[in-house]
DSSP file (Angstrom, degrees, kcal/mol; ACC not computed):
  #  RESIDUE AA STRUCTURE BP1 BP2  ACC     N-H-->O    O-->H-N    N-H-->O    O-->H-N    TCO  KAPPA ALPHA  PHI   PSI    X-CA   Y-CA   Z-CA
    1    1 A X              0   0    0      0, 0.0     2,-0.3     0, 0.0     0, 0.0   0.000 360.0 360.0 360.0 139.8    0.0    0.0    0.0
    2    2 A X        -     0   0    0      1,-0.0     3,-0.1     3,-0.0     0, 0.0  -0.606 360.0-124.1 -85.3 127.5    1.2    3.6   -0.9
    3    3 A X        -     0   0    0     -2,-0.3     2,-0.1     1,-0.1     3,-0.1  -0.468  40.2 -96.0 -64.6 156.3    1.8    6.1    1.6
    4    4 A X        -     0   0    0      1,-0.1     2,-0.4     0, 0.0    -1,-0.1  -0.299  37.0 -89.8 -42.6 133.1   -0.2    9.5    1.3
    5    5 A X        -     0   0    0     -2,-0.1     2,-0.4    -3,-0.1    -1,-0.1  -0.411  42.1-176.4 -33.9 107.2    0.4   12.1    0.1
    6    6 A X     >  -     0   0    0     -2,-0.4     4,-0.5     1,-0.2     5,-0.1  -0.914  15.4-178.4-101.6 128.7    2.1   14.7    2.5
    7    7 A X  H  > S+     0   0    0     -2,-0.4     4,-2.6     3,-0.1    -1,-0.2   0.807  92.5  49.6 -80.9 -35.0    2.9   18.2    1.3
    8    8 A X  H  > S+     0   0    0      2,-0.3     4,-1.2     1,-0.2    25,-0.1   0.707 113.9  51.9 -87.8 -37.1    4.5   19.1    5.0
    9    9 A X  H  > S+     0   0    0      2,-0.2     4,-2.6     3,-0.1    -1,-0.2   0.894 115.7  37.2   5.1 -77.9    6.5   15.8    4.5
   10   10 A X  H  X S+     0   0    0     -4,-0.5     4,-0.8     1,-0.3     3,-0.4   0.922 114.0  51.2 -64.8 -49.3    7.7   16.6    1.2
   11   11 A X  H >X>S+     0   0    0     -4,-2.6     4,-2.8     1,-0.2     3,-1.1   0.972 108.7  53.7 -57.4 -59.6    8.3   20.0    1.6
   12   12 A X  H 3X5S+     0   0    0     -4,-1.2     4,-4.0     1,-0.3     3,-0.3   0.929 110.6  50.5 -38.4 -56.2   10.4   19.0    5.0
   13   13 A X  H 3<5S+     0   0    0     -4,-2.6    -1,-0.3    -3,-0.4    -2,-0.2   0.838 105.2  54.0 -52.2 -38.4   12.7   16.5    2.7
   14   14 A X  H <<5S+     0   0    0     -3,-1.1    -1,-0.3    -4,-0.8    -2,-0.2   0.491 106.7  53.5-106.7  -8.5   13.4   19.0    0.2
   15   15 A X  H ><5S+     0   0    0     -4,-2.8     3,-0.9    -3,-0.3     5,-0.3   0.642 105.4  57.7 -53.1 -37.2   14.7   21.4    2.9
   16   16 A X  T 3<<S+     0   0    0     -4,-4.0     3,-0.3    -5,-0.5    -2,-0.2   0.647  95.6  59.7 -89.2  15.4   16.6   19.2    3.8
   17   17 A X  T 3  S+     0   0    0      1,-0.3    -1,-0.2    -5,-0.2     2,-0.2   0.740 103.6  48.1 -72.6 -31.3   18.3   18.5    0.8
   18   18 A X  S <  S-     0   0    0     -3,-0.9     2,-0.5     2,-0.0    -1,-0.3  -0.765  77.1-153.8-138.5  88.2   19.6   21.4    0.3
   19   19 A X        -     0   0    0     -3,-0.3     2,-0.5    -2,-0.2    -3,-0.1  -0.332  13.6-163.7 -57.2 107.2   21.5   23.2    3.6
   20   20 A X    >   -     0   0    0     -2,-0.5     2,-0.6    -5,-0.3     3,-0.5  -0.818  29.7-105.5-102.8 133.6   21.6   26.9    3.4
   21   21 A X  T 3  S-     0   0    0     -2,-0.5     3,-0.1     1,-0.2    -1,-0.0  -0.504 106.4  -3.2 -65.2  97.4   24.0   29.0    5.7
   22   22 A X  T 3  S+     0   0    0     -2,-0.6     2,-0.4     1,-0.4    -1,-0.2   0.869  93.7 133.8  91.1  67.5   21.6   30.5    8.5
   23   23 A X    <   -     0   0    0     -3,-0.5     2,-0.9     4,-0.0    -1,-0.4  -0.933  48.6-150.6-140.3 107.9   18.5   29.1    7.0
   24   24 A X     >  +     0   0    0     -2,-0.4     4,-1.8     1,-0.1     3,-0.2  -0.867  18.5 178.5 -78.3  86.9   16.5   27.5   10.1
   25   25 A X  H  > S+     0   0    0     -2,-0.9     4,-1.0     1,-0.3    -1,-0.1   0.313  76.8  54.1 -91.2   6.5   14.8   24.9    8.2
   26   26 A X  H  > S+     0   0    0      2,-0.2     4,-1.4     3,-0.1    -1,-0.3   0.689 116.0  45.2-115.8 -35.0   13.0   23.3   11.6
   27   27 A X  H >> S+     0   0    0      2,-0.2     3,-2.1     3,-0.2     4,-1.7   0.986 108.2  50.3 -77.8 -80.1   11.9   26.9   11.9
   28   28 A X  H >X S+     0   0    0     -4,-1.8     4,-3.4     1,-0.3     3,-1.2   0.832 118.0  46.4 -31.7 -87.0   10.9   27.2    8.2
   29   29 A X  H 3X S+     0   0    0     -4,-1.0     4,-2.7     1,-0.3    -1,-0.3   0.701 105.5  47.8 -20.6 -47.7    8.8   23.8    8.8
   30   30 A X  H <X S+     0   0    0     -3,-2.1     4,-1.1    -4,-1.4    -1,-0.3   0.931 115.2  54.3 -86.1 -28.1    6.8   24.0   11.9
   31   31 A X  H <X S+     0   0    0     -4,-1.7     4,-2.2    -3,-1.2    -2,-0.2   0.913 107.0  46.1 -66.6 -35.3    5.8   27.6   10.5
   32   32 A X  H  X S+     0   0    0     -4,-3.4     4,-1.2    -5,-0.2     5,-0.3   0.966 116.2  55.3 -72.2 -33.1    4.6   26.1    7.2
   33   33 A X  H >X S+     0   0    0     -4,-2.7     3,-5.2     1,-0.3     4,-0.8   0.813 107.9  47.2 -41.6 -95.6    2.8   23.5    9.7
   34   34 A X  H 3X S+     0   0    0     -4,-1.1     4,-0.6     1,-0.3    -1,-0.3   0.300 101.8  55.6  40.5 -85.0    1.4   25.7   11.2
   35   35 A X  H 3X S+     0   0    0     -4,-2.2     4,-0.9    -3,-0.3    -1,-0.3   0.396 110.5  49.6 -85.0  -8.3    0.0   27.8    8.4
   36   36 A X  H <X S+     0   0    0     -3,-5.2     4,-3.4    -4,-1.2    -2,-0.2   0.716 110.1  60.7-104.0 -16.5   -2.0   24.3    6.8
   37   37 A X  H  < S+     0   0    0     -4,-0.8    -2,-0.2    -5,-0.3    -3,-0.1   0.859 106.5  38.1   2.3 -67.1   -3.0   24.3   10.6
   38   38 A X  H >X S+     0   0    0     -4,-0.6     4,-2.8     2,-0.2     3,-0.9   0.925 115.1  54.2 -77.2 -56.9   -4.6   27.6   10.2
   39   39 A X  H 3X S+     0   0    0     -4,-0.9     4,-2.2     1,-0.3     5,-0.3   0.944 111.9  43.9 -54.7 -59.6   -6.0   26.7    6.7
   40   40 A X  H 3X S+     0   0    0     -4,-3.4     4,-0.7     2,-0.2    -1,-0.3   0.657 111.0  57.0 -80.2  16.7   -7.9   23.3    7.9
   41   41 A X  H <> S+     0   0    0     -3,-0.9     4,-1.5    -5,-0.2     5,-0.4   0.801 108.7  40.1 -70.3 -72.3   -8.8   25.1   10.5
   42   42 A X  H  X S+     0   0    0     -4,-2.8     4,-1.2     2,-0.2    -2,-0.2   0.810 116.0  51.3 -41.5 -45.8  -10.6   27.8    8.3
   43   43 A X  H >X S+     0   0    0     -4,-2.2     3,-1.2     2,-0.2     4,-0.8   0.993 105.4  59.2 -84.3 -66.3  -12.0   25.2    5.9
   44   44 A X  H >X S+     0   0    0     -4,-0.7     3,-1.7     1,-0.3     4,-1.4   0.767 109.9  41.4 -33.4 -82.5  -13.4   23.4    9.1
   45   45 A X  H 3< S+     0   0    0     -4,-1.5     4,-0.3     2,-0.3    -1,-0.3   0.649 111.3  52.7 -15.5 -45.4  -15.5   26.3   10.1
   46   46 A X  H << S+     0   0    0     -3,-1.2    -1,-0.3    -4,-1.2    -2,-0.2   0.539 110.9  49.1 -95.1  -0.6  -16.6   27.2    6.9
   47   47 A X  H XX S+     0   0    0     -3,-1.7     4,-1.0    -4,-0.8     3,-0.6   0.601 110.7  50.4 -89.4 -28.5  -17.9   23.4    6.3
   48   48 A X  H 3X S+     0   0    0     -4,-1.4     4,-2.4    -5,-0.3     5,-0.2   0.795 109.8  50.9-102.9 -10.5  -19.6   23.4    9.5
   49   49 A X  H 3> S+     0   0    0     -5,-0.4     4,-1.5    -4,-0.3    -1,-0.3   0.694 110.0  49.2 -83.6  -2.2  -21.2   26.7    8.5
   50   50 A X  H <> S+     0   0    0     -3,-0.6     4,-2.8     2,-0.2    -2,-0.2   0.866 114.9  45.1 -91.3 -83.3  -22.4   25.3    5.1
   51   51 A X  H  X>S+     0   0    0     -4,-1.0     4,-4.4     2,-0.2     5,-0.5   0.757 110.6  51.1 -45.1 -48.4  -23.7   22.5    6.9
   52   52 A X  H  X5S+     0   0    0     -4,-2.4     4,-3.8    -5,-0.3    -1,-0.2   0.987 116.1  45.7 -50.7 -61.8  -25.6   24.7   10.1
   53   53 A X  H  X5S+     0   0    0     -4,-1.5     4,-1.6    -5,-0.2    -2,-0.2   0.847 111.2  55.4 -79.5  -4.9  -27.3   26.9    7.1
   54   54 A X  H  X5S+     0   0    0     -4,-2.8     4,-1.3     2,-0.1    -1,-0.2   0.993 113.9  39.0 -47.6 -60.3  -28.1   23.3    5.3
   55   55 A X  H >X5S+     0   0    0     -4,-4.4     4,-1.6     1,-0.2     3,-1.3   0.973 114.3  52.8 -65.1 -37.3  -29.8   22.3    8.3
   56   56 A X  H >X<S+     0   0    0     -4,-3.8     3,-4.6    -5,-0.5     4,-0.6   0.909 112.8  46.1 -48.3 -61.9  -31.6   25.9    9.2
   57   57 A X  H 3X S+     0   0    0     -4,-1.6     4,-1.9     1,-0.3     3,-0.5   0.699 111.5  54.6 -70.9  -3.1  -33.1   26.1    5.5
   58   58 A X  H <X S+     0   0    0     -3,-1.3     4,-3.1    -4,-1.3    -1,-0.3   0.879 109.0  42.8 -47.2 -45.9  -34.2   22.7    5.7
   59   59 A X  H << S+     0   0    0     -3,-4.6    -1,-0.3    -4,-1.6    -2,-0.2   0.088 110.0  61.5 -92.6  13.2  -35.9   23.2    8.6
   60   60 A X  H >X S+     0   0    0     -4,-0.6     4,-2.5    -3,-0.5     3,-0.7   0.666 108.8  43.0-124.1 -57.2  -37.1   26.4    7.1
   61   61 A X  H 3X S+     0   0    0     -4,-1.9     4,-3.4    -5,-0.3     5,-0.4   0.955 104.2  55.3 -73.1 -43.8  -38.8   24.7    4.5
   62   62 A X  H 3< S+     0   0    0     -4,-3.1    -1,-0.2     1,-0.2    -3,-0.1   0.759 110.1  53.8 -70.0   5.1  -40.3   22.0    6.1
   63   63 A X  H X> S+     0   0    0     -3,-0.7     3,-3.2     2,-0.2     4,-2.7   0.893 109.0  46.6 -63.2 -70.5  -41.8   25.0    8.3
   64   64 A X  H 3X S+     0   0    0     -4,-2.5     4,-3.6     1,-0.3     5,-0.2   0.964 113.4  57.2 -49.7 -48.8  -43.3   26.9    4.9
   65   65 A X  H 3X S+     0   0    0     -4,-3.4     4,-0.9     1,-0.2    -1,-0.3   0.718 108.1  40.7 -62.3 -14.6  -44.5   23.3    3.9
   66   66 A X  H <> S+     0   0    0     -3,-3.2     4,-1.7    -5,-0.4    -1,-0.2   0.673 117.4  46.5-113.9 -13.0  -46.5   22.7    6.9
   67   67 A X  H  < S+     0   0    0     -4,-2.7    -2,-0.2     2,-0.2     5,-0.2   0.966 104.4  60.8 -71.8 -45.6  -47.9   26.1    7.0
   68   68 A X  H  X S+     0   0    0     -4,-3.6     4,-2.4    -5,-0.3     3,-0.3   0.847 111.4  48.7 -19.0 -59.3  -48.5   25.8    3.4
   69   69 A X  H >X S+     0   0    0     -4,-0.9     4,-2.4     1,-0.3     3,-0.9   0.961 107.6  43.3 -48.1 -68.5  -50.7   22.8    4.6
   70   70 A X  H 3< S+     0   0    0     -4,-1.7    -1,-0.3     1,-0.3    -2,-0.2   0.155 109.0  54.8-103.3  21.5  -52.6   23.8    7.0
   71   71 A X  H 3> S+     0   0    0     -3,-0.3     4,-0.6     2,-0.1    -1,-0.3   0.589 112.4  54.2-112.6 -19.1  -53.6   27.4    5.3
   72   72 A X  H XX S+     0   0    0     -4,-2.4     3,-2.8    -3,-0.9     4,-0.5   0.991 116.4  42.0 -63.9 -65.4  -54.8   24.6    2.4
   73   73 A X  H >< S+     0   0    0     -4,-2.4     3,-2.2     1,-0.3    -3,-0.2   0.898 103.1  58.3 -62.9 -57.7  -56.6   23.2    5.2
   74   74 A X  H 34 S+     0   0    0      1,-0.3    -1,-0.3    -5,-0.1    -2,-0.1   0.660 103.8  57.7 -46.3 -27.8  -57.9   25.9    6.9
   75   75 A X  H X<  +     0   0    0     -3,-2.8     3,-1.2    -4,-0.6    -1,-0.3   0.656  65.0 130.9-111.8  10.9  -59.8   27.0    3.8
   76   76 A X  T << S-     0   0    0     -3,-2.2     3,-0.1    -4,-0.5    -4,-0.0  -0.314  86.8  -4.3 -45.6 124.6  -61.9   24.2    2.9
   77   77 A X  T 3  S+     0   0    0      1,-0.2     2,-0.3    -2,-0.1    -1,-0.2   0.614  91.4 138.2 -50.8 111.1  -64.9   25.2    2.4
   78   78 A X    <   -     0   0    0     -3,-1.2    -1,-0.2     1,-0.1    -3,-0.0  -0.698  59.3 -88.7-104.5 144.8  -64.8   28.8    3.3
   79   79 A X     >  -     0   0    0     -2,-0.3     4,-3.6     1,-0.1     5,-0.1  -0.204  30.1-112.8 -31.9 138.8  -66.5   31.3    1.4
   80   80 A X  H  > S+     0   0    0      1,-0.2     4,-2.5     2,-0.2     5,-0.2   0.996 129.0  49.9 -53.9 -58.0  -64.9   33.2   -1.6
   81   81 A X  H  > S+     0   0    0      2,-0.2     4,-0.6     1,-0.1     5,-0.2   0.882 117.8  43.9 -35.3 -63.9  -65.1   36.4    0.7
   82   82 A X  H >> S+     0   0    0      2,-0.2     3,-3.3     1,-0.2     4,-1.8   0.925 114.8  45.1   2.2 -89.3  -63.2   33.8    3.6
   83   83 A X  H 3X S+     0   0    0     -4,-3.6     4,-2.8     1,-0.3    -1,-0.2   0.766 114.1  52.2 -55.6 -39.1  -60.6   32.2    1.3
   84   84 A X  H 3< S+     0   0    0     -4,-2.5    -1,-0.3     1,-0.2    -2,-0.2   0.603 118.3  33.3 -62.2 -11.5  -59.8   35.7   -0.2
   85   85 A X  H <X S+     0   0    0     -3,-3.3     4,-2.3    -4,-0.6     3,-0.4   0.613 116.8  57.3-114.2 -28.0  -59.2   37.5    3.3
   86   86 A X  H  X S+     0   0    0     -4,-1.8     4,-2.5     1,-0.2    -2,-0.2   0.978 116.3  44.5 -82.4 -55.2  -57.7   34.0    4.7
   87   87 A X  H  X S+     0   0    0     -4,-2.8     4,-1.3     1,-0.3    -1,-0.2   0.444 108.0  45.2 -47.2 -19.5  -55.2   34.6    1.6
   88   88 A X  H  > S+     0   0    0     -3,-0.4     4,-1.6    -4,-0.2    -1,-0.3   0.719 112.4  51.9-124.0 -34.8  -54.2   37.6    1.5
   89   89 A X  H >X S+     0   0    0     -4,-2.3     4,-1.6     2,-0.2     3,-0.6   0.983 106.7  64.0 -52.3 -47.6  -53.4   37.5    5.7
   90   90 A X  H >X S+     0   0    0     -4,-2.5     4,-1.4     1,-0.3     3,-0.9   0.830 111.1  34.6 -10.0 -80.7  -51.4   34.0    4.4
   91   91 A X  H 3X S+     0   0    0     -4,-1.3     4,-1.3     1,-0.2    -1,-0.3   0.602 107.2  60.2 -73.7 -12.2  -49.0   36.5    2.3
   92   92 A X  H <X S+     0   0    0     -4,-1.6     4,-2.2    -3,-0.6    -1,-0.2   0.937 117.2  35.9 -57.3 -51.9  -48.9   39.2    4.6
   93   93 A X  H <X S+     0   0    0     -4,-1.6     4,-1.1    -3,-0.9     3,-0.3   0.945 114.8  57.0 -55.4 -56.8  -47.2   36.2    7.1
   94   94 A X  H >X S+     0   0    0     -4,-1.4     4,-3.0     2,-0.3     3,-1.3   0.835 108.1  45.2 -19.6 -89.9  -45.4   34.7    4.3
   95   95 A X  H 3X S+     0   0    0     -4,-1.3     4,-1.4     1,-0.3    -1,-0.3   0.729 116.2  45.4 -29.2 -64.4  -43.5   37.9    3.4
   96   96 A X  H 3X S+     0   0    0     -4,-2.2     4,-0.7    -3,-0.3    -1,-0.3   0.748 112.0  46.4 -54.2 -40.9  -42.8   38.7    6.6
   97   97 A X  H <X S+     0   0    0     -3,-1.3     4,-2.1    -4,-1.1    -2,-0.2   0.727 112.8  60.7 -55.8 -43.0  -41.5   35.2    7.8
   98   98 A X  H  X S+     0   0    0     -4,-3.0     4,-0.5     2,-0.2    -2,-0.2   0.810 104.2  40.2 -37.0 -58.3  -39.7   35.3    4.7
   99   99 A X  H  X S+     0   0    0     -4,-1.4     4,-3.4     2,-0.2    -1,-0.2   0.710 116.3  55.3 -63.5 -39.2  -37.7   38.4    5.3
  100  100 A X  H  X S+     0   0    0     -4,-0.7     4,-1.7     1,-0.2    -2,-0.2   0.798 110.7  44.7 -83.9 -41.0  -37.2   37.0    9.1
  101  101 A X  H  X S+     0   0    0     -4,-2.1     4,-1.9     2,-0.2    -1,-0.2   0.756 104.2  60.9 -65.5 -26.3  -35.9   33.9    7.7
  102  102 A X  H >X S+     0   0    0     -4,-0.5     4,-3.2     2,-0.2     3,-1.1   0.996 112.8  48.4 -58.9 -74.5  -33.4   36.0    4.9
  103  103 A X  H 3X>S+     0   0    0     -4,-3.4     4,-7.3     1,-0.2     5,-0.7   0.957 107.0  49.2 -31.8 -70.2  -31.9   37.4    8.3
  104  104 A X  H 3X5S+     0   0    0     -4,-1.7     4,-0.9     2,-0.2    -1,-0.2   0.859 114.3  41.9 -45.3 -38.5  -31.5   34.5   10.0
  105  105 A X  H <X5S+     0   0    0     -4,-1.9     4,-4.6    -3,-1.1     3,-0.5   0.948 116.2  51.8 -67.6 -63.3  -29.6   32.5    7.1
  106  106 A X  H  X5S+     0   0    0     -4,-3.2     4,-2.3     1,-0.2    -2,-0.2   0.924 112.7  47.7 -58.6 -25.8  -27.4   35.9    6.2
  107  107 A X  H  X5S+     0   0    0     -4,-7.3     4,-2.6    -5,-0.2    -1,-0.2   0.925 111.3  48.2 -80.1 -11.4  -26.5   35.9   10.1
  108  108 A X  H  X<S+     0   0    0     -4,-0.9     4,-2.2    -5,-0.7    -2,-0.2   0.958 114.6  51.2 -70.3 -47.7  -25.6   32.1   10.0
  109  109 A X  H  X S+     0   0    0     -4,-4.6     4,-0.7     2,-0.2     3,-0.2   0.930 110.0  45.9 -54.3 -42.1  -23.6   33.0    7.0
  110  110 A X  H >X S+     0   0    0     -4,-2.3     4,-2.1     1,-0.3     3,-1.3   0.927 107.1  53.2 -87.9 -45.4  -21.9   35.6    8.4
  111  111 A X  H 3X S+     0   0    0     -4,-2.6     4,-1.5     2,-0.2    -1,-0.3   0.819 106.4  52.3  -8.7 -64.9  -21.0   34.2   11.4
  112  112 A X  H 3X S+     0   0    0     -4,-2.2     4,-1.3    -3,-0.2    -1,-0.2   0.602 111.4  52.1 -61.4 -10.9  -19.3   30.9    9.7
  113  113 A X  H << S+     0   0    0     -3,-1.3    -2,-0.2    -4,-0.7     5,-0.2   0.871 109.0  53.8 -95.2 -43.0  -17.1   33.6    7.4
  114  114 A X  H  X S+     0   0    0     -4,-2.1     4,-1.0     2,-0.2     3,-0.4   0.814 110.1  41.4 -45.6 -45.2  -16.1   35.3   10.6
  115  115 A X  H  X S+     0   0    0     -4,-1.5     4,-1.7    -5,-0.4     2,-0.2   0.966 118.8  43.1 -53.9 -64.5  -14.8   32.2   12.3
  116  116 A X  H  < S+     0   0    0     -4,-1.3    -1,-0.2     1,-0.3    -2,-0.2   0.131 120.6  45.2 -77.5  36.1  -12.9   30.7    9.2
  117  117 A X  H >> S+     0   0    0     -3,-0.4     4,-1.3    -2,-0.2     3,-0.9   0.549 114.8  54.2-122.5 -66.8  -11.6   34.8    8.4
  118  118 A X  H 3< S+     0   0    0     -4,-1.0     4,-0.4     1,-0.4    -2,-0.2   0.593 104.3  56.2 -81.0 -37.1  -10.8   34.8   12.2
  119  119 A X  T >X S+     0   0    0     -4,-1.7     4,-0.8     1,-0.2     3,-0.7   0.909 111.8  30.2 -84.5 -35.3   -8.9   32.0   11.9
  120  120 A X  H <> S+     0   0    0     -3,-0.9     4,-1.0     1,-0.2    -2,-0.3   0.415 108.9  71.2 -91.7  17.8   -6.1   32.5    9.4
  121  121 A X  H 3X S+     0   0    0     -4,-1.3     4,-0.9     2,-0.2    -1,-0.2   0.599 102.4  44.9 -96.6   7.7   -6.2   36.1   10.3
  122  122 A X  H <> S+     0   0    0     -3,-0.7     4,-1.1    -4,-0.4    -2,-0.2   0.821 106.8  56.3 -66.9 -38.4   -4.5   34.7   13.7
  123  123 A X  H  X S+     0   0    0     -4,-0.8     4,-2.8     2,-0.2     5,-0.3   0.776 110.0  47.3 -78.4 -31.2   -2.2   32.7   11.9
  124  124 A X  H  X S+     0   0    0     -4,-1.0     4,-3.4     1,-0.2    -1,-0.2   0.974 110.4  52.8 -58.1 -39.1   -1.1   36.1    9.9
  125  125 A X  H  X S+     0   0    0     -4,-0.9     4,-1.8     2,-0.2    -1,-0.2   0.928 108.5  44.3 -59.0 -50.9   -0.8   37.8   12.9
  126  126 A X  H  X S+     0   0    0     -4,-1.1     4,-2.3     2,-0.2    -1,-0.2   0.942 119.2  47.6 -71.0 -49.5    1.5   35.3   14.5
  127  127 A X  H  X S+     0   0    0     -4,-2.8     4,-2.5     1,-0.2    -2,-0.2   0.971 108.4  51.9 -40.0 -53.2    3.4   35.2   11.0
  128  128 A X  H  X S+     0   0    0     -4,-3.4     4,-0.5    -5,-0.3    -2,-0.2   0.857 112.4  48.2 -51.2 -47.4    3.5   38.9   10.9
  129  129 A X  H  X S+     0   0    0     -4,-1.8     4,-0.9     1,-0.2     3,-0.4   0.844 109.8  50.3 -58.7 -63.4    5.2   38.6   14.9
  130  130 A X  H  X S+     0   0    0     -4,-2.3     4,-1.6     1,-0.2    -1,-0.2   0.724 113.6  46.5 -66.0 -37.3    7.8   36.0   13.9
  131  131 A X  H  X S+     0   0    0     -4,-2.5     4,-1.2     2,-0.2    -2,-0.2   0.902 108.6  58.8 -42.5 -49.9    8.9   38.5   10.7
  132  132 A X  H  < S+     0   0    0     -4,-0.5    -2,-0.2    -3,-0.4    -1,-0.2   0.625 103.9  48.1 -84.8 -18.4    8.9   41.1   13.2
  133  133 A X  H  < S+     0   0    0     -4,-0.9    -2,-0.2     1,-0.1    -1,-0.2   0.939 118.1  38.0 -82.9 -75.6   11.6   39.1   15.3
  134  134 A X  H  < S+     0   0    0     -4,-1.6    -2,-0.2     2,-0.1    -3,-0.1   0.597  88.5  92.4 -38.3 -28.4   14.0   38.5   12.5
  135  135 A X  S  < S-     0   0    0     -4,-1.2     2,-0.0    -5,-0.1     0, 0.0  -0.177  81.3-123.0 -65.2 179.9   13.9   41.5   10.4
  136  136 A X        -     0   0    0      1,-0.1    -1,-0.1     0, 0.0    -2,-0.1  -0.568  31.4-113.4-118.8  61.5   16.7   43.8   11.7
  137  137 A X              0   0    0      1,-0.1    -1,-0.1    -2,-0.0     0, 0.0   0.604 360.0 360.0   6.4 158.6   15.4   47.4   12.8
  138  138 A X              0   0    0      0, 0.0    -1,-0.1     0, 0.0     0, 0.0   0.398 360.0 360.0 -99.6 360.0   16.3   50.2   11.1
């Protein structure tokens, strides 16, 4: 059986191949770790925020559908005067539930883009830090 693929593996071997004078290649390494760290980290978050607004609008629909139902139901024989007034409150809710639901999905979205943002903008920061040690003032 064939090992996997590694990129942090490979990458590691092909530092070491080639020793360069004041090149910290264990450095070099645990930072590139690190940084696909940060990146399945970020991906993670933004899969489990695809999946939370899968489940919401699921559950979103099978809500419209059972309302759906039971305004079908509700107007079984009702007077045209009735069904029109029963109808027209229907889309007044609709529309509104609608709008209330729009929110709820854009805040689930934005929430799961805030995490996985949140996450590699830690791992920059911490890059940014470790530059900030080497460089040499001016």
């Amino acid at each position: 059986m064939s090992t996997p693929f590694n990129p942090l593996t490979d990458f590691t071997k092909m530092l070491e191949q080639f020793k360069f004078p004041g090149v910290d290649s264990t450095s070099i390494t645990e930072s590139t770790r690190k940084d696909l760290e940060a990146l399945t980290e970020a991906n993670r978050l933004a899969y489990e925020g695809m999946q939370a607004l899968i489940r919401k609008q699921t559950e979103l629909l099978n809500e419209n559908a059972r309302a759906i139902q039971t305004a079908a139901q509700q107007i079984q024989g009702a007077t045209p005067t009735e069904v029109m007034a029963s109808q027209s409150e229907f889309v007044q809710k609709s529309l509104q539930k609608a709008f209330d639901n729009m929110r709820q999905l854009a805040e689930i979205a934005q929430q799961s883009q805030t995490a996985a943002i949140a996450a590699m903008t830690r791992r920059a920061e911490e890059n940014m830090q470790a530059l900030k040690k080497i460089t040499p003032s001016k």
